[in-house]
N, C-alpha and C positions, 0 to 999 in steps of 0.2 A: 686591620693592618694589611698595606697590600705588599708584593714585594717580586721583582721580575728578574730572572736568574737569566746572564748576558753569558751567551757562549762566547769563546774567544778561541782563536788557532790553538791553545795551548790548554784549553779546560772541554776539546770535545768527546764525546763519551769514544773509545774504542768501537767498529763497527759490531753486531752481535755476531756469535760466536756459528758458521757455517753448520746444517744439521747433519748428524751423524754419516746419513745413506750418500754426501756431497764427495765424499774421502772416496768410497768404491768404485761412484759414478765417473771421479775425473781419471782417476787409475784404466778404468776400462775406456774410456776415452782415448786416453792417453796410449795403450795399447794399439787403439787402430791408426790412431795418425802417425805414429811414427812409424807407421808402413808406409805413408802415402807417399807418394812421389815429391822431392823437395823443390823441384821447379815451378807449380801454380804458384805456391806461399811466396817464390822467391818473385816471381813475375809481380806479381800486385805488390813486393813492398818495393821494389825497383819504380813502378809507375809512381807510388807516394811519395819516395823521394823525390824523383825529377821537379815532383812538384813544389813541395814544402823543401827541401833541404838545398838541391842543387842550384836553383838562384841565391844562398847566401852563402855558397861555397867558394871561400877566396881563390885563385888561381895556384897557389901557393900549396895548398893544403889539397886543389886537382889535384898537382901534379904529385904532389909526394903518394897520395892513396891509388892512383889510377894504377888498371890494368892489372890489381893484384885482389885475392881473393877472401871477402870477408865470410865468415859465418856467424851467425847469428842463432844461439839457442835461447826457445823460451822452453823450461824447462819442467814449468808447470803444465803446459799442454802437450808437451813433448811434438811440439814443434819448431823446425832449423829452417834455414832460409840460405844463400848462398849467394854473394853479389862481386861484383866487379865492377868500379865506375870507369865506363869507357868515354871514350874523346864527347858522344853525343851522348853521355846518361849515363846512368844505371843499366844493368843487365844482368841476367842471371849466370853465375858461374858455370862450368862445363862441373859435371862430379869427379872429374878425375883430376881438375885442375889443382896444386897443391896450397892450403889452405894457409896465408900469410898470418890473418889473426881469425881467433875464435874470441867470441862474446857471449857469454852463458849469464843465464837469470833466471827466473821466474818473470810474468807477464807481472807482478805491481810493481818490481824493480826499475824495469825498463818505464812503465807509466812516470814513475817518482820523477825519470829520468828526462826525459821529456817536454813535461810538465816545469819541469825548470823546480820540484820541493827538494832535489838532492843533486847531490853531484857525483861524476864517476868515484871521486876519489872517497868522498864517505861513504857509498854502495861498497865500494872495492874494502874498507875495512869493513864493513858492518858483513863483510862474507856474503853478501846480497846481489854480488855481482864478480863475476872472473872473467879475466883477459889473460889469454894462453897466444903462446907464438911471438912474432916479433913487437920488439918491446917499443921501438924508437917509432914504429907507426898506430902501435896503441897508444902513447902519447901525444901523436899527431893529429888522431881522431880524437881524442879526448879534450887538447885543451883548442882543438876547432869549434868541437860543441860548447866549448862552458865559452868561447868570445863570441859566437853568432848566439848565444840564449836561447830561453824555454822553445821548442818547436810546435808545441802546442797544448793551447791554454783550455 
């Protein structure tokens, strides 16, 4: 008797379980970069938006976000980022400039997020995600992204 067990979105196993020494490794990791300078992180994710985001960026949703200053933490590499979308792009904030919204996660929250498997609003209950600071342009940014969809598949 033969018999073939069909994975489905909803029946796949949990990934396995990360080994013990992975916990020390990312902590001391995590230690040196968030000494590093926030402007390379922020430069390279400025150029991938221009790319992937800023052609489906309505005029509408420019204009409310522009000239004001995002931060961006992942929290599991203890890595932040700092942006500003100006009239030609993205660009990296000045450090002193004051910080309109902050975005804090861990790197699989933001993946989920991306990806188009969750949305800001069930990260934001599931505590998997915070938005701190102005309230009316974290919802500006949020439901931009759930109408332009997944940014990458």
């Amino acid at each position: 008797m033969e018999f073939t067990i069909t994975m489905t979105p909803s029946t796949r196993l949990p990934p396995p379980p990360l080994p013990a020494w992975f916990d020390l490794a990312a902590q001391r990791v995590r230690r040196v970069v968030e000494r590093l300078p926030v402007q390379p992180p922020s430069f390279v994710l400025a150029r991938v938006l221009d790319r992937v985001l800023l052609p489906r960026l309505p005029a509408d949703a420019r204009a409310a976000l522009g000239m004001r200053t995002v931060e961006v933490a992942i929290t599991d590499l203890g890595l932040r980022v700092r942006l500003q979308l100006a009239p030609g792009g993205f660009r990296v904030a000045a450090t002193r400039s004051e910080t309109a919204l902050r975005i804090v996660a861990p790197l699989k929250s933001y993946l989920r997020l991306l990806r188009g498997e969750d949305d800001a609003d069930r990260l934001f209950f599931e505590r998997a995600l915070v938005m701190e600071g102005d309230t009316e342009m974290g919802l500006v940014l949020k439901n931009t992204l759930d109408a332009i969809g997944p940014l990458w598949r």
